[in-house]
N, C-alpha and C positions, 0 to 999 in steps of 0.2 A: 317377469324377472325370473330368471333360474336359478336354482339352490345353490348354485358355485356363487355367483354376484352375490347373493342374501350372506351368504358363510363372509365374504372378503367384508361385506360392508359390516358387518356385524364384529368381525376380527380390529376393524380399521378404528371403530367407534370404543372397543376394550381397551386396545393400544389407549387413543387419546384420553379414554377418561383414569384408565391407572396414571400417564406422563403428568396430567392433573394434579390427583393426589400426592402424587410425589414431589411436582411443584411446591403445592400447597402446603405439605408437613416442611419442606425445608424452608420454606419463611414463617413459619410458625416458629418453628424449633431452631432451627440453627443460624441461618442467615437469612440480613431482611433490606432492600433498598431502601431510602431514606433521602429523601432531599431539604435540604437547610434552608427555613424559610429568613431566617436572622441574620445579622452581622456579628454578633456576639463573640464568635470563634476566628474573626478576621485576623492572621494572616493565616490562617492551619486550614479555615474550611470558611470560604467564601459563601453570600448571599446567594444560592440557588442549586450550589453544588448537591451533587449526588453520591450518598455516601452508601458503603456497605457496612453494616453491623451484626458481627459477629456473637448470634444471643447465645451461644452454648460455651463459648470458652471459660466462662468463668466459673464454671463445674470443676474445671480442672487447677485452673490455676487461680489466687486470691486477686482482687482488685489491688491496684498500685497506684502508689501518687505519681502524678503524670499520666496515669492513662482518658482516654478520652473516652469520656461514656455517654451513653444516649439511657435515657431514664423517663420515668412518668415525675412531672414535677410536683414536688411536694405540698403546694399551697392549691393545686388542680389537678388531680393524678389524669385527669383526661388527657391534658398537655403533654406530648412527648419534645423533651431537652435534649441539647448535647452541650459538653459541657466538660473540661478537667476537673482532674481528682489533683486537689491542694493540700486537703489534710484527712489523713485516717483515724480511725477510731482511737483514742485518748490523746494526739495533739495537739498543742496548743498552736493555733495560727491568729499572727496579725497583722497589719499592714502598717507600715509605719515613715512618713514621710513618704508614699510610695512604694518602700521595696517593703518584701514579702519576707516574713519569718514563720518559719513553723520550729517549733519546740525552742524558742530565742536564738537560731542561727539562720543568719541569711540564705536564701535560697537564689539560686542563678536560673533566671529565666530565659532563657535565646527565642522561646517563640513565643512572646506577647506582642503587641502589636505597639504599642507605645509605651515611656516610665506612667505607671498610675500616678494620678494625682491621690492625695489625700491620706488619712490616716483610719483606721478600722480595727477592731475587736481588742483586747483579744476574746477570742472564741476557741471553745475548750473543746472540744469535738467527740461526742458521746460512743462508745464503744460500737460496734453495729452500725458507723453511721461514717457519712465522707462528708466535708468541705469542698461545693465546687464552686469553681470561678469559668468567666469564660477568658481565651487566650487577646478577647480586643475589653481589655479591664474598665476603659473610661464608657464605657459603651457594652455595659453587659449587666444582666438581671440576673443575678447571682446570688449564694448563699450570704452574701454581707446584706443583701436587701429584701429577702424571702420573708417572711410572716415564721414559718417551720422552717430554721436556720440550716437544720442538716439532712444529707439523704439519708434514709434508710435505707439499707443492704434491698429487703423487699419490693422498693419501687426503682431498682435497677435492670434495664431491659436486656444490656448488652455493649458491648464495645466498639466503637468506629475503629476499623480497622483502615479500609480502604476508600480513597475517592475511585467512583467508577466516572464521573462527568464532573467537568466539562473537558473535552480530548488531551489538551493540552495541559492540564493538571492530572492526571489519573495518576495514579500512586498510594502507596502506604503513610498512612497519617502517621506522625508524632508529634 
C-alpha cells in the first residue's frame, strides 16, 4: 500500500470518527429521538411514534403548562415519560366531575382524547415541581396516580417538540 492510500485512509477514518462525536454530543446535549412505547398521550402522540426532544431549550426559556415534556419518572427515575405539563409550581390543580381546574378556573382542553371520567385532588403543586397528566386521561399513569405526586424541575430531560414518524403524521406537537 503507498503513503498517498495510507494518508486518504487515515484522513477518511478522522472525518468519520469527529461526524461521531459530533453526532454523539448532539443527542446528548441537545436533541434526542424517542419513540412512545404507550397510549397515554393518544391523540397528540400515538403508540410507536417517533418523537424528537429538544433537551437544551429549557436553558433558555422556563417550562409552560401545556408543554409536552419527556422526563425520567419519579417513582423509577430509569423510566423515561412523556407527558403534559397541567400545573406549575404553586397551583392548585383538580379534577372535578371530569373537567380540569387549575387555580379554581376551568381550563379548555382541545387536545385530550376523550371528557375524563372522575373526580381528583385537589393537589397543591410544590414550587420547583409540575403536575403532569397524559392528553388520553382515562388511559394514562400520571401524577393523580404516581407514589411522588409531582415532577421535579431536576428529573426533566427535555421537550417533545416534533414527530419525526410515522410519514404521514410528522409535524410539530402541541
Amino acid at each position: 500500500m503507498n503513503d498517498k492510500l495510507k494518508k486518504e485512509i487515515v484522513d477518511w477514518i478522522k472525518s468519520i470518527a469527529f461526524a461521531l462525536v459530533i453526532a454523539l454530543a448532539i443527542r446528548a446535549y441537545i436533541f434526542e429521538p424517542m419513540i412512545v412505547p404507550t397510549g397515554s398521550m393518544i391523540p397528540t402522540i400515538n403508540i410507536g411514534d417517533r418523537i424528537l426532544v429538544n433537551k437544551y431549550i429549557y436553558r433558555f426559556e422556563p417550562i409552560k403548562r401545556g408543554d409536552i415534556v419527556v422526563f425520567k419518572y419519579p417513582d423509577d427515575p430509569r423510566q423515561p415519560y412523556v407527558k403534559r405539563v397541567i400545573g406549575l409550581g404553586g397551583d392548585v390543580v383538580e379534577i372535578r366531575d371530569g373537567k380540569l381546574y387549575i387555580n379554581d378556573s376551568p381550563v379548555d382542553e382541545p387536545y385530550i382524547n376523550e371528557p375524563m371520567i372522575g373526580s381528583y385532588g385537589p393537589y397543591k403543586v410544590p414550587e420547583g415541581h409540575y403536575f403532569m397528566m397524559g392528553d388520553n386521561r382515562n388511559n394514562s399513569k400520571d401524577s393523580r396516580f404516581w407514589e411522588n405526586k409531582y415532577l421535579p424541575r431536576k428529573l426533566v430531560i427535555g421537550k417533545a417538540v416534533y414527530r419525526i414518524w410515522p410519514p404521514g403524521r410528522i409535524g410539530r406537537l402541541k
